[in-house]
TORTOR-550281 format. One record per residue (C-alpha): residue in one letter; x, y, z. Coordinates in steps of 0.1 Angstrom, whole numbers, plus 5000, padded with zeros to 4 digits. Each point is the difference from the previous one (the first is absolute). Last residue first. Example, Ala and Ser with C-alpha at 12.3 -4.5 7.8 and 13.67 -1.06 7.14 Angstrom:
BEGIN
S; 5137; 4989; 5071 .
A; 4986; 4966; 5007 .
END
This chain:
BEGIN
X; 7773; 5674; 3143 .
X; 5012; 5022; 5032 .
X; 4964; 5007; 5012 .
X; 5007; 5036; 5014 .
X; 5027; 5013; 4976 .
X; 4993; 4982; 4967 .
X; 4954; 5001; 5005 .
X; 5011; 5040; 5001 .
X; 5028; 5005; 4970 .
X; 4974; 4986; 4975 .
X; 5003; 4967; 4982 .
X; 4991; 4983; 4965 .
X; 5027; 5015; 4982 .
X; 5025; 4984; 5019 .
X; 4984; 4965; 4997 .
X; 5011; 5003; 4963 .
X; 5033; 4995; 5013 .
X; 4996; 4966; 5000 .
X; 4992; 4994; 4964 .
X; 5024; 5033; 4991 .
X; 5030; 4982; 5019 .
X; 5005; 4971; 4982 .
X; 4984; 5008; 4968 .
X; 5025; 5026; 4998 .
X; 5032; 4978; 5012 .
X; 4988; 4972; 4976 .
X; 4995; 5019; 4972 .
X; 5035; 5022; 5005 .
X; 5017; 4965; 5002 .
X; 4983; 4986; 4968 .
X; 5011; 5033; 4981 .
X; 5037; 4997; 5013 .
X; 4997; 4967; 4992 .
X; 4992; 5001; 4961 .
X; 5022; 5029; 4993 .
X; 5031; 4985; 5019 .
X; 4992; 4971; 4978 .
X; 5002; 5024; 4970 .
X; 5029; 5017; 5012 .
X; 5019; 4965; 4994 .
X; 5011; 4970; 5023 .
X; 5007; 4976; 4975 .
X; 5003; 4966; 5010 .
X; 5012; 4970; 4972 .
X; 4987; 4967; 5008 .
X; 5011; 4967; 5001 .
X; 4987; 4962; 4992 .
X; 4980; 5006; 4963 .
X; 4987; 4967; 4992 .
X; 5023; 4974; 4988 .
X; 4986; 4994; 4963 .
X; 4974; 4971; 4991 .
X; 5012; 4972; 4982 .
X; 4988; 5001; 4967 .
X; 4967; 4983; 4987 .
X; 4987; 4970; 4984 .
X; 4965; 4996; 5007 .
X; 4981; 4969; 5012 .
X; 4982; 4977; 4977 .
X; 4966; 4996; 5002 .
X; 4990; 4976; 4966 .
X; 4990; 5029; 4981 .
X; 5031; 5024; 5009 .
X; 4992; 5038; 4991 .
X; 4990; 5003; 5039 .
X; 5032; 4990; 5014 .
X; 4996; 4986; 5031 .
X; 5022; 5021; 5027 .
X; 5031; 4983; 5014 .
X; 5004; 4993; 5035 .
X; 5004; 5028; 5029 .
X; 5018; 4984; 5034 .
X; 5031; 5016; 4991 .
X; 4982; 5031; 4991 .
X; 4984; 5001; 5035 .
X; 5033; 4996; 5015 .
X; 5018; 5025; 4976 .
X; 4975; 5028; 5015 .
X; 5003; 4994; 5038 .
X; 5039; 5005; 5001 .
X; 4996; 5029; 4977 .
X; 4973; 5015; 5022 .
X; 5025; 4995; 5033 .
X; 5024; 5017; 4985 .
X; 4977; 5029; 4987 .
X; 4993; 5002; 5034 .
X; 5032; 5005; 5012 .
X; 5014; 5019; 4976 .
X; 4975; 5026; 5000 .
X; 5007; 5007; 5038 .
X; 5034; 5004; 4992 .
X; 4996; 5022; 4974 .
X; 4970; 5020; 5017 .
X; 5023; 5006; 5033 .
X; 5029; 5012; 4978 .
X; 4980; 5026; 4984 .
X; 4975; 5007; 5030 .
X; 5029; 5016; 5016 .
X; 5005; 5039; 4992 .
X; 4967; 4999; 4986 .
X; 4981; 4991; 5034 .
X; 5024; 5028; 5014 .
X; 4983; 5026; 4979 .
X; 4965; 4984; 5005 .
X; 5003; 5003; 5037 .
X; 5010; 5038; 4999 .
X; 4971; 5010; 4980 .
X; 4976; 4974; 5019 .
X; 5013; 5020; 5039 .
X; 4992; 5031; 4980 .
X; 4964; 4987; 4986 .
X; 4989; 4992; 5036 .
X; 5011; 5032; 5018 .
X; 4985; 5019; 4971 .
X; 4967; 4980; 5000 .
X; 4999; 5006; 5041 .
X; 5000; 5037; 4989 .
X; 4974; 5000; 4971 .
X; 4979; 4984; 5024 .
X; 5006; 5030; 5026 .
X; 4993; 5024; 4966 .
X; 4966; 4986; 4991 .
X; 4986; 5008; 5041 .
X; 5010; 5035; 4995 .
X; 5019; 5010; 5027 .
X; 4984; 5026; 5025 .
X; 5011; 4997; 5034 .
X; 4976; 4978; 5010 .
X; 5008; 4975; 4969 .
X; 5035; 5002; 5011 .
X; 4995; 4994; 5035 .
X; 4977; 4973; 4992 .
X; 5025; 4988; 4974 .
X; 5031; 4996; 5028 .
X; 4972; 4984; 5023 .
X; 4990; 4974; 4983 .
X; 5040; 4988; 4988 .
X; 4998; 4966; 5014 .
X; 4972; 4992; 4982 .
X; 5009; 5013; 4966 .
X; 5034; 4980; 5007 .
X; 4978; 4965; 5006 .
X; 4986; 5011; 4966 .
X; 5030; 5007; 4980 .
X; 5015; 4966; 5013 .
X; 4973; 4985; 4988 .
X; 4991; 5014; 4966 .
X; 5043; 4991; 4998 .
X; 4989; 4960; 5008 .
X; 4965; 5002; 4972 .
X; 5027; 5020; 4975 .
X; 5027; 4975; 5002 .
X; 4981; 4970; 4999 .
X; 4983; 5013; 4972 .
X; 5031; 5006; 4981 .
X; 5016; 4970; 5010 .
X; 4977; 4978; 4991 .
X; 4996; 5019; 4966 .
X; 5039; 5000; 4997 .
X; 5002; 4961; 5007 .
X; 4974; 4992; 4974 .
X; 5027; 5016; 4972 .
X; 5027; 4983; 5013 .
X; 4983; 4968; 4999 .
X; 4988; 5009; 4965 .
X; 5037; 5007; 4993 .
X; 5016; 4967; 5010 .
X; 4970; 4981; 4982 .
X; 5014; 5020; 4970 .
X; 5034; 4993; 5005 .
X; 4993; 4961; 5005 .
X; 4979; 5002; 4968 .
X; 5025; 5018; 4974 .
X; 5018; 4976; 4983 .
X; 4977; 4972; 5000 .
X; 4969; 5022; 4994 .
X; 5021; 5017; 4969 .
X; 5008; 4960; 4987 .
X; 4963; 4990; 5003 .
X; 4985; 5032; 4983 .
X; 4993; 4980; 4971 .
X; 4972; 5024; 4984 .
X; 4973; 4983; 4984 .
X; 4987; 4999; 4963 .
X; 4974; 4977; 4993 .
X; 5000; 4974; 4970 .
X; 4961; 4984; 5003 .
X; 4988; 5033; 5016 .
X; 5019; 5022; 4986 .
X; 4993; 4992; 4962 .
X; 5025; 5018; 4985 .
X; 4984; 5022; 4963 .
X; 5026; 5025; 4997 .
X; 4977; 5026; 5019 .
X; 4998; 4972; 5026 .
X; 5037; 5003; 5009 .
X; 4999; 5039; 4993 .
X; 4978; 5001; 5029 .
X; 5017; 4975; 5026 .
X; 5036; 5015; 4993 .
X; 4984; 5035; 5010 .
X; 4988; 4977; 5028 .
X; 5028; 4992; 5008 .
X; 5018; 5035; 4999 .
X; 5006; 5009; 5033 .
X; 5033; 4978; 5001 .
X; 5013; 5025; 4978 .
X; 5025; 4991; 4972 .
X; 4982; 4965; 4995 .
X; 5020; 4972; 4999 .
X; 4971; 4977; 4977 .
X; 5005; 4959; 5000 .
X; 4985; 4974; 4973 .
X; 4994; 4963; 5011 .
X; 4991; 4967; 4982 .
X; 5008; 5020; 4966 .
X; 4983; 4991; 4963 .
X; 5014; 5003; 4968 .
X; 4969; 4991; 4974 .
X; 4996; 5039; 4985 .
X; 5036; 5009; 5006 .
X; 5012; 4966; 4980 .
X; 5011; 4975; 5018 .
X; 4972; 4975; 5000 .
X; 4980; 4984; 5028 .
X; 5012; 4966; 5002 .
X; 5018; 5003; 5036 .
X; 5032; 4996; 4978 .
X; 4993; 5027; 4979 .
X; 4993; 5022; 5027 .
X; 5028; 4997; 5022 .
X; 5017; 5010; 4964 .
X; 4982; 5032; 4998 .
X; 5009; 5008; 5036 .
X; 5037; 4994; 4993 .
X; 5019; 4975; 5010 .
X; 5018; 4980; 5034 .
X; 5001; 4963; 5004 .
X; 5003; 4981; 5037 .
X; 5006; 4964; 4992 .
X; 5037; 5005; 5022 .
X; 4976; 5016; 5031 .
X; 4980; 4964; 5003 .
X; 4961; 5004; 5010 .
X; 4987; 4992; 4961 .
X; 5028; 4974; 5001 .
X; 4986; 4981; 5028 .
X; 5031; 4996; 5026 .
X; 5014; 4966; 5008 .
X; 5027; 5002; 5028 .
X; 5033; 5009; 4996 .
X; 4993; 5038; 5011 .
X; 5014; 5016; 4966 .
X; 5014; 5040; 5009 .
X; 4975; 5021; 5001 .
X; 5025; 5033; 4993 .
X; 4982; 5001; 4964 .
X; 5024; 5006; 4970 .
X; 4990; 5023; 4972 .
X; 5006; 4989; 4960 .
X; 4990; 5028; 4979 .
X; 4991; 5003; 4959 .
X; 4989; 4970; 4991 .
X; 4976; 4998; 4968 .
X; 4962; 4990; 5006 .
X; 4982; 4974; 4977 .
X; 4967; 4991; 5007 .
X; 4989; 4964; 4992 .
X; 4965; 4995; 4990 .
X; 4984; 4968; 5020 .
X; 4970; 5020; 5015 .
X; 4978; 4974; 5021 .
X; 4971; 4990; 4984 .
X; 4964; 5024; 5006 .
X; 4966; 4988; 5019 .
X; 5008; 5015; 5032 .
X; 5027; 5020; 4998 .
X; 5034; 4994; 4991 .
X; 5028; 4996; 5030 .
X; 5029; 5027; 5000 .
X; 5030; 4986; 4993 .
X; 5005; 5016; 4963 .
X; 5028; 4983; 4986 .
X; 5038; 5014; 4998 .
X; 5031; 4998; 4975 .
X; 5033; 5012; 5003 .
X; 5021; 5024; 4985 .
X; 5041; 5008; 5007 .
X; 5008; 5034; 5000 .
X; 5011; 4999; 5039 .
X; 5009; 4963; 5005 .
X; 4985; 4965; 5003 .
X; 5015; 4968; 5004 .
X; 4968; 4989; 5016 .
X; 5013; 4986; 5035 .
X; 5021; 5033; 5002 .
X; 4972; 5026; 4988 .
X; 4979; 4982; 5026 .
X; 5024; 5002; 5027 .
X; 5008; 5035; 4992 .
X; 4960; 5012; 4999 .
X; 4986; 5014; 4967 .
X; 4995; 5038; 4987 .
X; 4976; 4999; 4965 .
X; 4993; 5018; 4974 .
X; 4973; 4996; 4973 .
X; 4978; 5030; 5012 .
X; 5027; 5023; 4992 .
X; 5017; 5020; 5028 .
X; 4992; 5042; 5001 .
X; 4987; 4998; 5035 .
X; 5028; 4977; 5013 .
X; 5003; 4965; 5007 .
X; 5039; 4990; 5010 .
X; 5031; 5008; 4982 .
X; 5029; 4969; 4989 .
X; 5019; 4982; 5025 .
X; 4999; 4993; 5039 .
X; 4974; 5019; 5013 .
X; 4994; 4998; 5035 .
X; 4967; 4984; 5019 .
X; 4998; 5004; 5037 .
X; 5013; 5032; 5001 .
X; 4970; 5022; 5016 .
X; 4995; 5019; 4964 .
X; 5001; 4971; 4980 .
X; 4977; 4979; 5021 .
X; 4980; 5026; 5003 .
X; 4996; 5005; 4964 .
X; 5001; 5034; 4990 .
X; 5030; 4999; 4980 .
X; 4987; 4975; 4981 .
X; 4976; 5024; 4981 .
X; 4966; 4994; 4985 .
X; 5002; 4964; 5016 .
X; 4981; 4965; 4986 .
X; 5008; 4977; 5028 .
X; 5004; 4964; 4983 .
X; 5002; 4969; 5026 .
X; 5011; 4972; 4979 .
X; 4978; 4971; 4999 .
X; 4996; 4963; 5011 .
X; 4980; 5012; 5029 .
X; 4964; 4987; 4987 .
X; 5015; 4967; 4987 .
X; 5013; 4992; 5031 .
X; 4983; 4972; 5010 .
X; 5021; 4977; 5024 .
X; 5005; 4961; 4991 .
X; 5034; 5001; 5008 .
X; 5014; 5027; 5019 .
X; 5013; 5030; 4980 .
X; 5033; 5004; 4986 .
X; 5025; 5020; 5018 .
X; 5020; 5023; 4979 .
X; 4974; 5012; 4981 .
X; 5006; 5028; 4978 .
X; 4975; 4999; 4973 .
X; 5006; 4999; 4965 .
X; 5000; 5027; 4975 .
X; 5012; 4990; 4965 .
X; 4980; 4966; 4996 .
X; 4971; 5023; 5016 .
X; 4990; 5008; 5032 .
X; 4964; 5012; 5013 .
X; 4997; 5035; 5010 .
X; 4985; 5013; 5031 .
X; 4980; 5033; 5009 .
X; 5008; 5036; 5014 .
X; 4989; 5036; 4981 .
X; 5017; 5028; 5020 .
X; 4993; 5041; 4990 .
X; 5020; 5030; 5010 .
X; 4990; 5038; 5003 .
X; 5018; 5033; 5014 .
X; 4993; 5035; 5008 .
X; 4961; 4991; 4990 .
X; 4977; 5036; 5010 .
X; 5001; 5008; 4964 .
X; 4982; 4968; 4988 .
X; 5019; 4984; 4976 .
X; 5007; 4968; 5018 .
X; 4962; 4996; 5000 .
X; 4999; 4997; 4966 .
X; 5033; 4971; 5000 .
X; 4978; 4984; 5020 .
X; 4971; 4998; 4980 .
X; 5025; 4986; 4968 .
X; 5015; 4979; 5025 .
X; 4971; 4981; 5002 .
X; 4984; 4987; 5035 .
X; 4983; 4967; 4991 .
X; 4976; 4984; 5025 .
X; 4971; 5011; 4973 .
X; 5018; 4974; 4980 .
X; 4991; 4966; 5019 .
X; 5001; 4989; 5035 .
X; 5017; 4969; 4994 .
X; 5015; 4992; 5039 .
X; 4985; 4968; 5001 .
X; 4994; 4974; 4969 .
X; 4987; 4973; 5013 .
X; 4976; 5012; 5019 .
X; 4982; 5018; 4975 .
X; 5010; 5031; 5007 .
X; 4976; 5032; 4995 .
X; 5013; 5023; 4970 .
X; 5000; 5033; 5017 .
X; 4978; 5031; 4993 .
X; 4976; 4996; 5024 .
X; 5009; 5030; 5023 .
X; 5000; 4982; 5031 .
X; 5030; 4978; 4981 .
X; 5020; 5025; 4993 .
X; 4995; 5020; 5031 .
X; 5010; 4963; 5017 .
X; 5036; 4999; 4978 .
X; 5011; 5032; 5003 .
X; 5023; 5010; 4970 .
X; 5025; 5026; 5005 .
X; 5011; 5035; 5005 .
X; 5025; 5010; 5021 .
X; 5007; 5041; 5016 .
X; 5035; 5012; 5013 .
X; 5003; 5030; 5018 .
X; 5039; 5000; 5009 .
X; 5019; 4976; 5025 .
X; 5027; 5028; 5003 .
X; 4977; 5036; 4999 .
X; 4976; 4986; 5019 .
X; 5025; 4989; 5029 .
X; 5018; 5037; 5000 .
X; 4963; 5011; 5003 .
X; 4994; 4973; 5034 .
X; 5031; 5011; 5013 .
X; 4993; 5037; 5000 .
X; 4965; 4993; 5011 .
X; 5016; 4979; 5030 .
X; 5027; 5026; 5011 .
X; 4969; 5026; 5007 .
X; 4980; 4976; 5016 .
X; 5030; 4991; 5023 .
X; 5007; 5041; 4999 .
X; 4960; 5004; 5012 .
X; 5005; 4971; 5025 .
X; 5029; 5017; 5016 .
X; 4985; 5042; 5000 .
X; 4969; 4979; 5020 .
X; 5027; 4986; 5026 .
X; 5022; 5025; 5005 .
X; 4972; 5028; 5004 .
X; 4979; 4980; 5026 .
X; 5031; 4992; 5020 .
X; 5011; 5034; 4997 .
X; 4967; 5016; 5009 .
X; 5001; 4983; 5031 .
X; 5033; 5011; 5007 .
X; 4992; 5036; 4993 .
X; 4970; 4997; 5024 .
X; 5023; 4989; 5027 .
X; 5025; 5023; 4996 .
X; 4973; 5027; 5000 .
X; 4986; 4986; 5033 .
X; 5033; 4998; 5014 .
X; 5005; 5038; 4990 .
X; 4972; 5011; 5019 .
X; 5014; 5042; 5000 .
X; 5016; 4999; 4963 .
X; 4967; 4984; 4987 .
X; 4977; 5022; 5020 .
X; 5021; 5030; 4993 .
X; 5003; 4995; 4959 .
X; 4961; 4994; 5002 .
X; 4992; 5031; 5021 .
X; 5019; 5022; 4978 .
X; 4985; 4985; 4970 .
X; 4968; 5008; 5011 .
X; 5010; 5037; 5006 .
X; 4984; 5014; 5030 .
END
């Protein structure tokens, strides 16, 4: 008789045992076809988040790898911080690596401070205590930019332009962008010039630089800080806060502004494939970077931020289809089993009879596969929903775990910093809190095929006993 004869009537003819097979498959279905759209809906959120933060690469000095290599100028004590020329980065290197053809994008900082002049005082509106030192923050703070644009503070609106053009690529090394406050207590405005001295301390040895540096106005910016009434150092007040070029960040750290002498604290790459670091690493040393005392690392802080709940989300969802899948299988080997058993003397009379013993397993696998077909297609009818939901909820739950831990996250040290300061950085963006399911024939690919495994290595592990007996030891022993 026709195997498929047999199966259609044994399915039709126990049709509770059929229902119940279906619904086991249904629950096994529903939930492995949920985590693979959860995965599915994470990847697609995690490449939408790639493509916004971007591959971004920075370069810059670290301190200890300078110092393990030897080349730095050991402080004397009283001196601290000096560590000498190899701790320059030059913007001539930089500008190299900026044309390497995996570089979409390149900028470059240079930070120090700036003493005043007659025609650039400090804004203090609260004097300091009496008797206090303050020699060493009796500067302007002087961020050398490539382009203002960039500036965080720029781009988040805490700073505005008020008059004038900020720093841009093609902006003279003599230029200059000053606070509102500053401007105001100075009587300065755009196309005015005003004069600067080096604030960076000599080295050992060597008199402090007295050459003044002019720089001509060209933007005045105001600083949502508003004045707290208390004394502030000037170094650490937002109205001493000067803005020029890289070259000019250099002449007043004392280094020059020519290409040759114009150095940069930090220098960063947007690559235009995140792959290509160490493509970036390569033609970084071909241009003569030393990566070990100026490394190159990725700063994948704002992508983990964004995408880290989802992706814990997924991983769960991708753990839960294993433990469902081998559930699954070891609780339907079972079922097949205990069914074998039941069914001794239906296969004795069929093996006495003539069946080949290949073609009764092939029969239990047709039973089994049919009750998975059926499954699967009302798994697909509502694992969509079920998956969103589900996703939400534990991607909720995530989200509430992730901005804990960065709330309790402090600063990290900044490893270009001599005396251990800690690093400036942006606030880190609200990670990802929804995601878009896609129920596609892919998926219906994926657990289709993990049904059909299941169901045959369901029943061809037990039914291998099949092929182990004779119609004789069925009949009279009944095992």
């Amino acid at each position: 008789m026709n195997l498929f004869k047999r199966a259609w009537w044994r399915l039709t003819g126990h049709f509770g045992k059929t229902l119940m097979l279906i619904g086991l498959f249904f629950v096994i279905c529903t939930l492995v076809l949920s985590g693979f759209l959860i995965q599915s809906a994470a990847a697609r959120a995690a490449t939408d988040a790639k493509q916004r933060v971007g591959a971004v690469a920075t370069m810059q000095l670290d301190v200890n790898a300078l110092i393990a290599s030897g080349k730095a100028e050991q402080p004397d004590g009283a001196m601290p911080g000096i560590i000498g020329a190899a701790g320059d980065l030059h913007r001539d290197l930089v500008e190299k690596i900026c044309a390497s053809s995996v570089v979409a994008q390149c900028n470059y900082t240079t930070d120090g401070g700036a003493r005043p002049t007659k025609s650039a005082q400090l804004y203090q509106p609260v004097p300091p205590p009496a008797g206090q030192d303050t020699i060493a923050s009796d500067l302007f703070k002087t961020d050398g930019i490539r382009d203002q644009n960039a500036v965080s503070a720029f781009r988040n609106g805490d700073s505005t332009l008020l008059s004038g053009h900020g720093i841009t690529p093609r902006s003279k090394k003599d230029e200059i962008v000053v606070e509102e406050r500053m401007a105001k207590a100075n009587g300065l405005k755009v196309g005015d010039s005003v004069k600067l001295k080096t604030g960076q301390l000599p080295e050992a040895g060597r008199k402090r630089d007295e050459k003044d540096h002019v720089f001509k106005v060209v933007g005045i910016f105001k600083s949502d800080t508003a004045d707290t009434g208390r004394y502030v150092p000037a170094l650490m007040n937002p109205a001493n806060q000067l803005y020029v070029t890289p070259d000019g960040a250099s002449l007043l750290l004392g280094k020059g502004g020519d290409a040759d002498d114009a150095v940069v604290r930090q220098a960063t790459f947007t690559l235009k494939d995140p792959d290509d670091v160490d493509r970036l690493k390569r033609d970084a040393e071909a241009a003569g970077a030393d990566l070990d005392v100026f490394p190159l690392s990725v700063n994948d802080k704002q992508y983990k931020a964004l995408v880290g709940p989802i992706t814990k989300t997924a991983d769960f969802a991708a753990v839960t289809v294993w433990l469902v899948a081998v559930a699954g299988t070891v609780i339907l080997a079972l079922i097949v089993a205990s069914s074998l058993r039941e069914r001794r003397k239906e296969l004795g009379i069929l093996l006495s009879l003539g069946e080949k013993k290949p073609r009764l397993l092939g029969q239990h696998l047709v039973e089994v596969v049919v009750c998975a077909v059926v499954a699967i297609g009302f798994a697909g009818a509502c694992s969509g929903l079920l998956s969103q939901t589900i996703g939400d909820r534990l991607l909720a739950g995530e989200v509430a775990s992730a901005k804990e831990e960065a709330t309790d996250q402090g600063p990290e040290r900044d490893p270009s910093d001599p005396n251990g300061g800690m690093k400036e950085e942006e606030p880190a963006p609200d990670p990802i809190a929804s995601m878009d399911v896609r129920l596609g024939p892919a998926d219906i690919g994926k657990v289709g095929a993990t049904g059909l495994a299941i169901a045959a290595i369901a029943t061809l592990i037990p039914g291998s006993r099949v092929l182990r007996l004779n119609p004789r030891d069925i009949l009279t022993k009944g095992d």
